[in-house]
N, CA, C and O atoms as a MOPAC input file, in Angstrom:
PM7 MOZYME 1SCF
protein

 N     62.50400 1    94.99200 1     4.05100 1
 C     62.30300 1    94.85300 1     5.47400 1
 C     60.80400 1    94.84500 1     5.75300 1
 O     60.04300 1    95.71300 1     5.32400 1
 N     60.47200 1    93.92600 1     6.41500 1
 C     59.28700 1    94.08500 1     7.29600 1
 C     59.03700 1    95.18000 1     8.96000 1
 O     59.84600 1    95.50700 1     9.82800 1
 N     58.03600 1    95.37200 1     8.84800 1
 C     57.53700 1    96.14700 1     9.84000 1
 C     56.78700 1    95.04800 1    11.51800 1
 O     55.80900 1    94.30200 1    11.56300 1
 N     57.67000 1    95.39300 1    12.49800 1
 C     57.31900 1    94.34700 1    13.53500 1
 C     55.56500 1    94.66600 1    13.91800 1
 O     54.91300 1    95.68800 1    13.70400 1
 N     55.13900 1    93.34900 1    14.55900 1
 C     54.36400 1    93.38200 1    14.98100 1
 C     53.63300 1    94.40500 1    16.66000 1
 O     52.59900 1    94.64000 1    17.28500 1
 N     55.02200 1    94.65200 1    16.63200 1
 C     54.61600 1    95.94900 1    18.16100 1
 C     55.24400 1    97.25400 1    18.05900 1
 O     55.54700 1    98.00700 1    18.98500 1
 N     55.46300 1    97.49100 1    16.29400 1
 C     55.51100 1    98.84800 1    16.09700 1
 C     57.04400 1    99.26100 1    17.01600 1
 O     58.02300 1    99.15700 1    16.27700 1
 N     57.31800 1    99.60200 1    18.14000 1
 C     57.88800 1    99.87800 1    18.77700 1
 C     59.10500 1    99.52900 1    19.14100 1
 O     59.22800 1    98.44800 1    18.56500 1
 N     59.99700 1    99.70200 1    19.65800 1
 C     61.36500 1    98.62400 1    20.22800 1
 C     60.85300 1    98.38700 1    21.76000 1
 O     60.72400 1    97.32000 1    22.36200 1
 N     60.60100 1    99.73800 1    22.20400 1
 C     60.03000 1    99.97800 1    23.73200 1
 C     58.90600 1    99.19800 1    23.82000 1
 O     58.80300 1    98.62900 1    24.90700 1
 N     57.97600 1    98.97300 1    22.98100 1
 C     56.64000 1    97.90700 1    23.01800 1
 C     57.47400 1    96.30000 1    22.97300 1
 O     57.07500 1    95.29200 1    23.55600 1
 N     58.47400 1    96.38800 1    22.28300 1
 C     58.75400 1    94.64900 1    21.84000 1
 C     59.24700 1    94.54500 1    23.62600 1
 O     58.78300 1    93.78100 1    24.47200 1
 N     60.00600 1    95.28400 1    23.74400 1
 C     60.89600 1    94.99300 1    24.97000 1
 C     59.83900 1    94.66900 1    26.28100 1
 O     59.84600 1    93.75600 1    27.10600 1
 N     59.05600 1    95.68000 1    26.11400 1
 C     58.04200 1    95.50100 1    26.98500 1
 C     57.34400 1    94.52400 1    27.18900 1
 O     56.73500 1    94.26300 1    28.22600 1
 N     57.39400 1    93.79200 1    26.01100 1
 C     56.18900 1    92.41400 1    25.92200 1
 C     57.31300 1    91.42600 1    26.21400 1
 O     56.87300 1    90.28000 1    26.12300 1
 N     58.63400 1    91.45900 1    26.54000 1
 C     59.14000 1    90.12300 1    27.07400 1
 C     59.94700 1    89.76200 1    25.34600 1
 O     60.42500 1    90.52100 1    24.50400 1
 N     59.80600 1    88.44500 1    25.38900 1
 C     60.25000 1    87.70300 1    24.15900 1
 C     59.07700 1    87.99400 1    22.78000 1
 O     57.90300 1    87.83000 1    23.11200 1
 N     59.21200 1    88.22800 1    21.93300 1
 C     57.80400 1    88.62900 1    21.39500 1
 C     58.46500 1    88.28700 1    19.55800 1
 O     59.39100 1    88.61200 1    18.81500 1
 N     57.37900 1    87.53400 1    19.58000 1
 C     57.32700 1    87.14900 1    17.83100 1
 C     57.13200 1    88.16900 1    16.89900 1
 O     55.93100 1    88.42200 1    16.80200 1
 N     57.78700 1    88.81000 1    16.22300 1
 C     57.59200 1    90.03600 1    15.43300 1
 C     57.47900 1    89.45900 1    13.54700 1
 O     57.03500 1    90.19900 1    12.66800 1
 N     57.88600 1    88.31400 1    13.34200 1
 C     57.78900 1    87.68300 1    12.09800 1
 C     57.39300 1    86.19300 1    12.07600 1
 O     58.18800 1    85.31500 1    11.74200 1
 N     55.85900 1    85.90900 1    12.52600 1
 C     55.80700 1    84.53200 1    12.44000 1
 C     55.84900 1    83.59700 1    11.15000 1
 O     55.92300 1    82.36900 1    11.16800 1
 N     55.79200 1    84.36900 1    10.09600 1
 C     56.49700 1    83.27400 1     8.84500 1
 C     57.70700 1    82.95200 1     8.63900 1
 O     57.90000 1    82.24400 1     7.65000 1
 N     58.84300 1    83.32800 1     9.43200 1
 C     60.03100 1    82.98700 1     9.81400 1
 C     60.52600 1    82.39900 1    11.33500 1
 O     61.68800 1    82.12400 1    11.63700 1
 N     59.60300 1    82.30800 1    12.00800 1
 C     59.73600 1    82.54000 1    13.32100 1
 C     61.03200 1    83.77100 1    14.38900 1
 O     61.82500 1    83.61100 1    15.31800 1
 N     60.52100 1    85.03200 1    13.44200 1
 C     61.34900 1    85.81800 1    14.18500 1
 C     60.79400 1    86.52500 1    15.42300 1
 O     59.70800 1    86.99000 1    15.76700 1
 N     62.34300 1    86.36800 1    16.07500 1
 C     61.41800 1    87.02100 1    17.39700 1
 C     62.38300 1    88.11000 1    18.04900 1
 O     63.49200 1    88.08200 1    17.51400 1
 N     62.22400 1    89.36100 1    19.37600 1
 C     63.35600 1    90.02600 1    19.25500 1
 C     62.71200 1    89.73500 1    21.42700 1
 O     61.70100 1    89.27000 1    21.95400 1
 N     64.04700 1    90.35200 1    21.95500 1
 C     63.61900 1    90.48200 1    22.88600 1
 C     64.82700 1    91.29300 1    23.45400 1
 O     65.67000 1    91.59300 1    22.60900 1
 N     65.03700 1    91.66100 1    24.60900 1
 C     65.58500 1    92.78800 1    25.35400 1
 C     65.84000 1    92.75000 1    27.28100 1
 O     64.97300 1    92.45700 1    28.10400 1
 N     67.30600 1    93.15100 1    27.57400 1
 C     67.60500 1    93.02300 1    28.25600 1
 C     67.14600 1    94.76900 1    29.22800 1
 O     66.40700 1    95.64000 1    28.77100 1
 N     67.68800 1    94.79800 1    30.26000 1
 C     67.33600 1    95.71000 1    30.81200 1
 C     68.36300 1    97.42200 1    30.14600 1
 O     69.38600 1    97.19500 1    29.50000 1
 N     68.03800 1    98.63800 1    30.33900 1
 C     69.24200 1    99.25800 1    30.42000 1
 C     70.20600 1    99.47400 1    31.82800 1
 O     69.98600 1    99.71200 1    33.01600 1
 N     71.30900 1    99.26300 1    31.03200 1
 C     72.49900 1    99.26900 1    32.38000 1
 C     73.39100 1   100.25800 1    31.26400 1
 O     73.63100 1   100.29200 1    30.05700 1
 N     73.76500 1   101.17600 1    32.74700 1
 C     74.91600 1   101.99300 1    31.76100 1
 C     74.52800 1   102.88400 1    30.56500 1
 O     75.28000 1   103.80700 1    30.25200 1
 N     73.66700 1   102.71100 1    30.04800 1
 C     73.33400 1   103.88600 1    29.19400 1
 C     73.12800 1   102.72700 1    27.92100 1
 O     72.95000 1   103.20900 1    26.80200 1
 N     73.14300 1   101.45000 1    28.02900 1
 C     73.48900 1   100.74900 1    27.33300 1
 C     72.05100 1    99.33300 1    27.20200 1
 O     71.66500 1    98.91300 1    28.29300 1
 N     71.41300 1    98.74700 1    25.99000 1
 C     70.66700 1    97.79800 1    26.23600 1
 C     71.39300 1    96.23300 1    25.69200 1
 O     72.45300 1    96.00000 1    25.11100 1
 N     70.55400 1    95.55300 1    26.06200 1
 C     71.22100 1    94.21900 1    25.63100 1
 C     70.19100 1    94.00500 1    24.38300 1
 O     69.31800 1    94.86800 1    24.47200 1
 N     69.97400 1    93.13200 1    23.21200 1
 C     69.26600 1    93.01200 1    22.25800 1
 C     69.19600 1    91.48500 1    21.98000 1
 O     70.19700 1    90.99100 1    21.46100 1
 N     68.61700 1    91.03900 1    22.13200 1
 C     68.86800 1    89.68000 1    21.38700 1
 C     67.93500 1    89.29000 1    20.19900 1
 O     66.80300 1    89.34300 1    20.68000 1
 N     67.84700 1    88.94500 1    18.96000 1
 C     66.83900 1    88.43700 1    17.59800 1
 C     67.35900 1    86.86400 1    17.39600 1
 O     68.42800 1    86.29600 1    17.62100 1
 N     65.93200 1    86.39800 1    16.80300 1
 C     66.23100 1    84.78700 1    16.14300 1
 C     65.23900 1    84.87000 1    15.36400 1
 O     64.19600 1    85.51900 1    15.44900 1
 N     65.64300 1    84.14400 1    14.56700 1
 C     65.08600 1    83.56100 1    13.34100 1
 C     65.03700 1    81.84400 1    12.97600 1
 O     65.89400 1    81.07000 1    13.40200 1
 N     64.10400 1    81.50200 1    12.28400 1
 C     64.11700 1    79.71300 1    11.74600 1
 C     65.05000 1    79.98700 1    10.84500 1
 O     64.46400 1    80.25700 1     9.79600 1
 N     66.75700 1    80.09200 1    10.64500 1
 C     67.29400 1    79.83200 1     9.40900 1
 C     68.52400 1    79.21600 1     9.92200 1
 O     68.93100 1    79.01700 1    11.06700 1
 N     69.09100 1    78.92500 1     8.54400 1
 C     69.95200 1    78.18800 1     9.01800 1
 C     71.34900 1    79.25500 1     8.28200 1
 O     71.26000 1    80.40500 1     7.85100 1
 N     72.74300 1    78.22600 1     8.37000 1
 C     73.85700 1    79.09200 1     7.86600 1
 C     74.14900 1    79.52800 1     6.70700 1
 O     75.28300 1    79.97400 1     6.53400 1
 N     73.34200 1    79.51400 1     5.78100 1
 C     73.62500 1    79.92100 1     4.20400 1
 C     72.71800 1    81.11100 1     4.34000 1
 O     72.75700 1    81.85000 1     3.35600 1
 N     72.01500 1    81.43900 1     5.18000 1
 C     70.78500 1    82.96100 1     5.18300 1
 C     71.61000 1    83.80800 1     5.93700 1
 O     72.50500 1    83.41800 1     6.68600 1
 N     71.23600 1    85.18700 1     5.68900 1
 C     71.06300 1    86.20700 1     6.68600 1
 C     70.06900 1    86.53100 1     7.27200 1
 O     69.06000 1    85.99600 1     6.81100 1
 N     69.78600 1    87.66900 1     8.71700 1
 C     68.91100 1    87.86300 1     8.89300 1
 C     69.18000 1    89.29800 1     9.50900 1
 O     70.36500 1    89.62400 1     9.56400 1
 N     68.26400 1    90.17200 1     9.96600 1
 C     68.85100 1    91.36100 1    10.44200 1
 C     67.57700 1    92.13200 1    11.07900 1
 O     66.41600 1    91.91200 1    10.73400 1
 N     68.00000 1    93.13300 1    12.13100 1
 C     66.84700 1    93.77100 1    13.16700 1
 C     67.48800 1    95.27500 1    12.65900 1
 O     68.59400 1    95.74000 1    12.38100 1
 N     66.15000 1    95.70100 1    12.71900 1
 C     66.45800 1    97.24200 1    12.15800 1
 C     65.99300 1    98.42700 1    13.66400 1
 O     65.50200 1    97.96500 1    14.69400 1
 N     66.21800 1    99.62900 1    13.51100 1
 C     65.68300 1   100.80800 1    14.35200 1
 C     66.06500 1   101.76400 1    13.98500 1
 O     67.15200 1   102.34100 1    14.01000 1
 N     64.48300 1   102.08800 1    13.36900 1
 C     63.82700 1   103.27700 1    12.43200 1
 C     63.28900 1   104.59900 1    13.24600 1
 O     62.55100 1   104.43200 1    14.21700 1
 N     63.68200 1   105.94500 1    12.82000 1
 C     63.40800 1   106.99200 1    13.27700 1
 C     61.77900 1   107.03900 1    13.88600 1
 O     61.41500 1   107.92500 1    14.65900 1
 N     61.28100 1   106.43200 1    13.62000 1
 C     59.83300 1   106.55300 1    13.74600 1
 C     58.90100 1   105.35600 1    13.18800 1
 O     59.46200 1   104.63300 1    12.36500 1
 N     57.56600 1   105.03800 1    13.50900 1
 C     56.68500 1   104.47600 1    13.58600 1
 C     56.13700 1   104.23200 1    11.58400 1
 O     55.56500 1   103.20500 1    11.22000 1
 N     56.47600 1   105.36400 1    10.62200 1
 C     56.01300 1   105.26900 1     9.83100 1
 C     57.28700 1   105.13300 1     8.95600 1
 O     57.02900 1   105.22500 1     7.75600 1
 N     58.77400 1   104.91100 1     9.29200 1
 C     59.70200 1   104.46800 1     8.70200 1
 C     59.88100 1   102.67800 1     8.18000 1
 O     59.58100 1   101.56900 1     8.62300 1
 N     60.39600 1   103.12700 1     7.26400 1
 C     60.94800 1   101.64300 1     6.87000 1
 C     62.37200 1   101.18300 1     7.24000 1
 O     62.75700 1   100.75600 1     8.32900 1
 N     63.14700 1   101.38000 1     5.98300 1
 C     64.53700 1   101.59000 1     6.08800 1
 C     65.29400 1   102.57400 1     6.05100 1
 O     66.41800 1   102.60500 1     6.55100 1
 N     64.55500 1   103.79400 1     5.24300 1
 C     65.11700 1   104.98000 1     5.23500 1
 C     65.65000 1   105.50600 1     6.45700 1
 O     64.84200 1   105.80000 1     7.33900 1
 N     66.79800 1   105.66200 1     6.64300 1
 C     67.22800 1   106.10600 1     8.25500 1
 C     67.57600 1   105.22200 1     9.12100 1
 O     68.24300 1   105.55100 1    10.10200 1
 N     67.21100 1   104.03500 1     8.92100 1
 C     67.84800 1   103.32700 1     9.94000 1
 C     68.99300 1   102.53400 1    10.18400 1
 O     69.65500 1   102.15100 1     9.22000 1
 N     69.34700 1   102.20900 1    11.43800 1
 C     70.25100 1   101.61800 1    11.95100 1
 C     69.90000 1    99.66900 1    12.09000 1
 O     69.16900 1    98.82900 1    12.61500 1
 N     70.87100 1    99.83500 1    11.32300 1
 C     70.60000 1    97.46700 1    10.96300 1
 C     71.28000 1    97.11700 1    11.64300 1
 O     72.06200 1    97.96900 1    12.06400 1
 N     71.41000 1    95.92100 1    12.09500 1
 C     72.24700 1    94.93000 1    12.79700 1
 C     71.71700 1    93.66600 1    12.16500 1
 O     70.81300 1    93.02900 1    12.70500 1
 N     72.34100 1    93.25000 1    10.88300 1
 C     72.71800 1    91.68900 1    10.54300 1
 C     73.65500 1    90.91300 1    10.92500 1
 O     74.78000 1    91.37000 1    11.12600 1
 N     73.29400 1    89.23200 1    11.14400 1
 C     73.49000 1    88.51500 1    11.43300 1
 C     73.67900 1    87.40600 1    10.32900 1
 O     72.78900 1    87.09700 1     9.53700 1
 N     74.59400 1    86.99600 1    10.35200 1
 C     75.04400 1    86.18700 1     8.73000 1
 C     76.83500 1    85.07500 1     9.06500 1
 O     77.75000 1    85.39000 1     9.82500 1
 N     76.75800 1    84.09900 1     8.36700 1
 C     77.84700 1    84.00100 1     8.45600 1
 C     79.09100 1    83.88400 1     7.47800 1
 O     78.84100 1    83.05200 1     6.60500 1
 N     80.19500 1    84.37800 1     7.36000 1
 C     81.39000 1    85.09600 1     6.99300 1
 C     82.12800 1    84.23500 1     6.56600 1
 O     81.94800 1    83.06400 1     6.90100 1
 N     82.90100 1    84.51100 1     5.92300 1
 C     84.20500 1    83.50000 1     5.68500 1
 C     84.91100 1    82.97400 1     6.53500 1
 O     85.25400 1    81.79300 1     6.49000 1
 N     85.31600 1    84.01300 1     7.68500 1
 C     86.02300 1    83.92500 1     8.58600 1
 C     84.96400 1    83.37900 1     9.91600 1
 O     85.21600 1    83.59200 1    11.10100 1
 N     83.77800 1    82.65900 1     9.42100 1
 C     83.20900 1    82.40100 1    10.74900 1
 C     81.71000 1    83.32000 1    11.48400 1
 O     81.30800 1    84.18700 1    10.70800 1
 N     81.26400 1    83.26900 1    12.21500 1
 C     79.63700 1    84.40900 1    12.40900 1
 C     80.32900 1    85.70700 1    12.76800 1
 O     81.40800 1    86.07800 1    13.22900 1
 N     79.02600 1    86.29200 1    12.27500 1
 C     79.19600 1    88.00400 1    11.41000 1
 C     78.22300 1    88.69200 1    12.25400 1
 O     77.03800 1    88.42500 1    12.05500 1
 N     78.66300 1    89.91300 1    13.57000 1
 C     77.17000 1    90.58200 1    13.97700 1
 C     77.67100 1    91.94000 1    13.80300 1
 O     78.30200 1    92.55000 1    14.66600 1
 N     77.29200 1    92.49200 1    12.37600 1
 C     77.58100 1    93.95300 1    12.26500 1
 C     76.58000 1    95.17400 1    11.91900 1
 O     75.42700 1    95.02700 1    11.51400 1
 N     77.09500 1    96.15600 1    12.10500 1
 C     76.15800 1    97.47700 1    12.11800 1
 C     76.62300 1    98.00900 1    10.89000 1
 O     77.74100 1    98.22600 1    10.42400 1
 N     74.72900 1    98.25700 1    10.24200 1
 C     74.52700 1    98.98700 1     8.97800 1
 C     73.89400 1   100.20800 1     9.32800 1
 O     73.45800 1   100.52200 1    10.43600 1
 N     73.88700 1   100.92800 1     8.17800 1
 C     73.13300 1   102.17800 1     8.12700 1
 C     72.77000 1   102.18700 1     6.68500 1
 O     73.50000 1   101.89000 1     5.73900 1
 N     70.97200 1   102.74400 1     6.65000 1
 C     70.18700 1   102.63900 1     5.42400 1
 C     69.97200 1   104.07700 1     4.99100 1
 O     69.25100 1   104.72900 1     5.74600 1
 N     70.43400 1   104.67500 1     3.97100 1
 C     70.08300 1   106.43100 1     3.96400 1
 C     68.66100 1   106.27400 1     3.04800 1
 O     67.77100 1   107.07100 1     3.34400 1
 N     68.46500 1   105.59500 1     2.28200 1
 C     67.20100 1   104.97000 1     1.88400 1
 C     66.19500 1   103.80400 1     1.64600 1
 O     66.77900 1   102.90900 1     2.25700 1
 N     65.16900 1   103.29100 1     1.20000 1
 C     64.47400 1   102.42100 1     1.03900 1
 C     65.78300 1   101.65700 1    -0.37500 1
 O     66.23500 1   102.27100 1    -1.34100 1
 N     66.04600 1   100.28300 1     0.00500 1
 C     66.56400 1    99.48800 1    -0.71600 1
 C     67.21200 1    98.74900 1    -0.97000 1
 O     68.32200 1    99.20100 1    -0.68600 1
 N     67.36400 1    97.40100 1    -1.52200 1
 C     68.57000 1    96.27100 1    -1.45800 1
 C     69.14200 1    96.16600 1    -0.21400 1
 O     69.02800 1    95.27100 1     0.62400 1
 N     69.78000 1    97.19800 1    -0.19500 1
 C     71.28100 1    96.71100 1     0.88500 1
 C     71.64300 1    98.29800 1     1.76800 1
 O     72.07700 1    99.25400 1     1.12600 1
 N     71.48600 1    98.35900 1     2.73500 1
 C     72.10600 1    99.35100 1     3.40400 1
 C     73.72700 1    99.83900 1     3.14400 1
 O     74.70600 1    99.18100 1     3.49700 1
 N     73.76400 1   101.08500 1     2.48000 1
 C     75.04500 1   101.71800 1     2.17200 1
 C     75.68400 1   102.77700 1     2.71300 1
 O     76.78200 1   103.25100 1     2.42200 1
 N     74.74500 1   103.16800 1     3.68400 1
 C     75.19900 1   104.08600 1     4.61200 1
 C     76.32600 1   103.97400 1     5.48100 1
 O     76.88800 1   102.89100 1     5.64700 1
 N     76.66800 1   104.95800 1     6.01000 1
 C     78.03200 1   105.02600 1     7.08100 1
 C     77.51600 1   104.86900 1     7.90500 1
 O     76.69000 1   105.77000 1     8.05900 1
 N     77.47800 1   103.67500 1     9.16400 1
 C     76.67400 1   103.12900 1    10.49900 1
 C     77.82800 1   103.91100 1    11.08900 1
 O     79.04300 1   103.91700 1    10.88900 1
 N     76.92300 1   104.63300 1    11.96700 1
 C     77.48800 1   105.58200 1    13.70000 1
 C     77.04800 1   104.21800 1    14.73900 1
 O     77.67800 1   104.23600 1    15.79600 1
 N     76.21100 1   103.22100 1    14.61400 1
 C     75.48100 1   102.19700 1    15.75700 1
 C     77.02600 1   101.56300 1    16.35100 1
 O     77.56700 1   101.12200 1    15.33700 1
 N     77.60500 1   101.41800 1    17.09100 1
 C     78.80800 1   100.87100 1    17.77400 1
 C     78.13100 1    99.94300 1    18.73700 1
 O     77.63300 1   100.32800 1    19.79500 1
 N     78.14000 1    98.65900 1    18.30200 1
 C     77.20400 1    97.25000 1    18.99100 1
 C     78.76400 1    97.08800 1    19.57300 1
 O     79.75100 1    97.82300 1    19.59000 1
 N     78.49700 1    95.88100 1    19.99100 1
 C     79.72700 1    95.64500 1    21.69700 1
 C     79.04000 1    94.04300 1    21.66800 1
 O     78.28100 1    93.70300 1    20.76100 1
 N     79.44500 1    93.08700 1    22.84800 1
 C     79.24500 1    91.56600 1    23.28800 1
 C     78.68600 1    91.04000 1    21.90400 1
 O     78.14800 1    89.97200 1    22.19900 1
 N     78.57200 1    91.20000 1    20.84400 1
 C     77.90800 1    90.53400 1    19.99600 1
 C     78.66000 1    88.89200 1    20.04900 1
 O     79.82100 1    88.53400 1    20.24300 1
 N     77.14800 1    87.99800 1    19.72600 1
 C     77.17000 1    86.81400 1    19.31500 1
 C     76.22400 1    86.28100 1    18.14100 1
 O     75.27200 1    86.81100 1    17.56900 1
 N     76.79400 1    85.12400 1    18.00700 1
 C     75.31400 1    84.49500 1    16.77600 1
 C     75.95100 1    82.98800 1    16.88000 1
 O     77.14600 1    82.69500 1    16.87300 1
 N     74.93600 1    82.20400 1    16.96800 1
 C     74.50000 1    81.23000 1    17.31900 1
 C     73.89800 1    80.11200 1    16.47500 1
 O     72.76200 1    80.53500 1    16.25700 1
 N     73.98600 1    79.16900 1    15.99700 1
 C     72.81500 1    78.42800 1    15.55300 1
 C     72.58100 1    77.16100 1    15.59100 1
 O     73.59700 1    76.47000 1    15.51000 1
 N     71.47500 1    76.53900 1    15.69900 1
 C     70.87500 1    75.30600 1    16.21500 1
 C     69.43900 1    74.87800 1    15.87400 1
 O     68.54900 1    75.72600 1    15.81600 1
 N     69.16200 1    73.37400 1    15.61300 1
 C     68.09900 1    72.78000 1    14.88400 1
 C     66.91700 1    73.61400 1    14.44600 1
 O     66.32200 1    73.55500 1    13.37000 1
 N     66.66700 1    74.48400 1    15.59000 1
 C     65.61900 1    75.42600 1    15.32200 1
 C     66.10000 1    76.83400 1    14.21600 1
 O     65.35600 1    77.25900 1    13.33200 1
 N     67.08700 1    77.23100 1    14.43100 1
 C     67.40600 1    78.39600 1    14.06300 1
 C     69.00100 1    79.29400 1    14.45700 1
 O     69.98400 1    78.67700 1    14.86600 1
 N     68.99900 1    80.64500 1    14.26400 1
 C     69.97200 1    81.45700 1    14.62100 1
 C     69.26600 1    82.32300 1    15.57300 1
 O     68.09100 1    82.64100 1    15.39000 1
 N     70.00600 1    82.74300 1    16.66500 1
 C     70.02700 1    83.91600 1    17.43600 1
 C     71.34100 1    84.68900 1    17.47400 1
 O     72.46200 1    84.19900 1    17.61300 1
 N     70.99600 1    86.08900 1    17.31600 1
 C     72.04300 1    86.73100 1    17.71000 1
 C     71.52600 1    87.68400 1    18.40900 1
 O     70.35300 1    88.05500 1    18.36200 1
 N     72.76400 1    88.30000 1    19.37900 1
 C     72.86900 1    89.14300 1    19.97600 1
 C     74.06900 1    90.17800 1    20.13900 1
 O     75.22500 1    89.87100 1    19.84800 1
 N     73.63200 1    91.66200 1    20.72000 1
 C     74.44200 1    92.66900 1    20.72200 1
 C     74.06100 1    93.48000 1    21.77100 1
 O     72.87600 1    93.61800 1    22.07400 1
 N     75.30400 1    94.23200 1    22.56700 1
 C     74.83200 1    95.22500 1    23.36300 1
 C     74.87200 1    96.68000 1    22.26400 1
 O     75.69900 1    96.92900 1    21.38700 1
 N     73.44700 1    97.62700 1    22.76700 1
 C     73.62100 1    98.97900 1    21.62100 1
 C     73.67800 1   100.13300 1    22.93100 1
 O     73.18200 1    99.77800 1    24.00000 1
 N     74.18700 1   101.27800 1    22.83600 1
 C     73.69100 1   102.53600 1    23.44000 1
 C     72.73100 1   102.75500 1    23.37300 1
 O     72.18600 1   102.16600 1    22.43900 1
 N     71.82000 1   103.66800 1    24.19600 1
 C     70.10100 1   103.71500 1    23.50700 1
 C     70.37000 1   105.07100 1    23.14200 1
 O     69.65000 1   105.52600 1    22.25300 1
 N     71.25900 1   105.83100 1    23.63700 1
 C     71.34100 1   107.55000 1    22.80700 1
 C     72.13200 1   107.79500 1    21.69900 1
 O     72.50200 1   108.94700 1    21.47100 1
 N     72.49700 1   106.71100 1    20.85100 1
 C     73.29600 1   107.37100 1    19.84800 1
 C     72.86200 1   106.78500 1    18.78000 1
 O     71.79400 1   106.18000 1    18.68900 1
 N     73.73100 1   106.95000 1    17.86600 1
 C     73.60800 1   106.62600 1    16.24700 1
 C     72.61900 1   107.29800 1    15.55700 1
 O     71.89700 1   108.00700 1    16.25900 1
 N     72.32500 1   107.26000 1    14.04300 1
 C     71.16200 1   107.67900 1    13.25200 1
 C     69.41300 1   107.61200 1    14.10000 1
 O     68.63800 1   108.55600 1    14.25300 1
 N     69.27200 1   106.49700 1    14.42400 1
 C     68.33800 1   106.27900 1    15.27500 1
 C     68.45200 1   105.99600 1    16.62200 1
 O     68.82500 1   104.90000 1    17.04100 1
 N     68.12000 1   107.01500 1    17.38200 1
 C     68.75800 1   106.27300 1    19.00700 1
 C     67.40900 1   106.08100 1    19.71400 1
 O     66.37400 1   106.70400 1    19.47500 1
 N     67.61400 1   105.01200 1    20.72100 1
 C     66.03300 1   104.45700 1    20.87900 1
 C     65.38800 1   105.32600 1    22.20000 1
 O     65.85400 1   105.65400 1    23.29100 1
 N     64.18000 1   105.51100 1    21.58600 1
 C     62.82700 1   106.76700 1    22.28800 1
 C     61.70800 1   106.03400 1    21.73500 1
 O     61.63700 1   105.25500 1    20.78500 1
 N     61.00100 1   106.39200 1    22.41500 1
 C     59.70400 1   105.97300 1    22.52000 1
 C     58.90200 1   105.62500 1    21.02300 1
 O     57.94100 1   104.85700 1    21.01200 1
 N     59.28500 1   106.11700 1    20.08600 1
 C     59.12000 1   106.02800 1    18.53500 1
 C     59.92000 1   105.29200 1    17.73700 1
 O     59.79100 1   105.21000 1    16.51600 1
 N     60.56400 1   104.87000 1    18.24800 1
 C     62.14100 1   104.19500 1    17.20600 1
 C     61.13600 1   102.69300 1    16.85300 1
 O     60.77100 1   101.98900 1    17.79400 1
 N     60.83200 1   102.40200 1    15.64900 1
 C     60.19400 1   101.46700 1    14.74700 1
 C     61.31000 1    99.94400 1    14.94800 1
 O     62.50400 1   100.17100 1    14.75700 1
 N     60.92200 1    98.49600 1    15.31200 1
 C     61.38100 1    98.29300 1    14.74700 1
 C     61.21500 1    97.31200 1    13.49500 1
 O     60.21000 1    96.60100 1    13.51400 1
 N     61.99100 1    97.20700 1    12.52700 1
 C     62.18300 1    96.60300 1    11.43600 1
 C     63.18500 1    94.99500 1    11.20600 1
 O     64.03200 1    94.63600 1    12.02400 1
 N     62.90400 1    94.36400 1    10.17300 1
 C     63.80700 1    93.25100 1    10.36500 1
 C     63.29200 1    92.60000 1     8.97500 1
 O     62.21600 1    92.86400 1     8.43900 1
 N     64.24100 1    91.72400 1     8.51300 1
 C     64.30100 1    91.07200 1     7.38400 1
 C     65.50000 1    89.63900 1     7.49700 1
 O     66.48200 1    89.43600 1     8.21100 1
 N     64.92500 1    88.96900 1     6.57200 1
 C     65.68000 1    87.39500 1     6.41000 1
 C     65.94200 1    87.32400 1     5.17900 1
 O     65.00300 1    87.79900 1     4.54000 1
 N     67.13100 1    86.79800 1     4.23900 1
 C     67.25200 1    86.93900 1     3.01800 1
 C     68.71800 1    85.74800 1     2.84500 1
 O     69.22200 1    85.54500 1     1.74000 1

């Protein structure tokens, strides 16, 4: 996983639509909170044979250790927007995800994939505060 360019989730959100991986063209952006609840949306330049995935890390100096993933990929059965959990730095998140995403979609077109998910901002391994890192990777 890479480390975004605004450190923050609360900084990305803040800046609107915001490029966090320009050698992929990833970007994340954010709906308002309603309900206790945010909207999330990520894209990437890939197409349907890749994955891609947005992370939220306990803190500013986290990677993967601890966090809560949301990849985007597509399935046998068709597009895939599910919640991981990373208990350490590596490969593949094997953790038991508490993150319970909701409206998810994924999308894709000449440019790329977007997906999206609604998250709680108070729950799971990482619940989002002013420190929650975020992270993201394409593979």
């Amino acid at each position: 996983m890479m480390r975004a360019a605004c450190i923050t989730l609360l900084a990305c959100c803040a800046a609107g639509d915001t490029l966090i991986g320009p050698g992929v063209g990833f970007h994340v952006r954010c709906g308002g909170v309603e309900g206790g609840a945010v909207r999330i949306c990520f894209s990437a330049a890939v197409d349907q044979t890749k994955w891609f995935g947005l992370g939220f890390a306990p803190g500013p100096q986290s990677r993967m250790e601890g966090a809560d993933i949301v990849a985007a990929y597509t399935g046998a059965d068709g597009p895939v927007v599910k919640a991981f959990y990373s208990e350490d730095f590596g490969d593949y998140p094997t953790g038991s995800p508490t993150l319970n995403i909701t409206n998810t979609s994924l999308t894709f077109s000449p440019a790329g994939a977007e997906a999206c998910f609604t998250r709680p901002v108070r729950t799971a391994h990482a619940p989002l505060a002013r420190r929650t890192a975020v992270i993201w990777a394409v593979g």
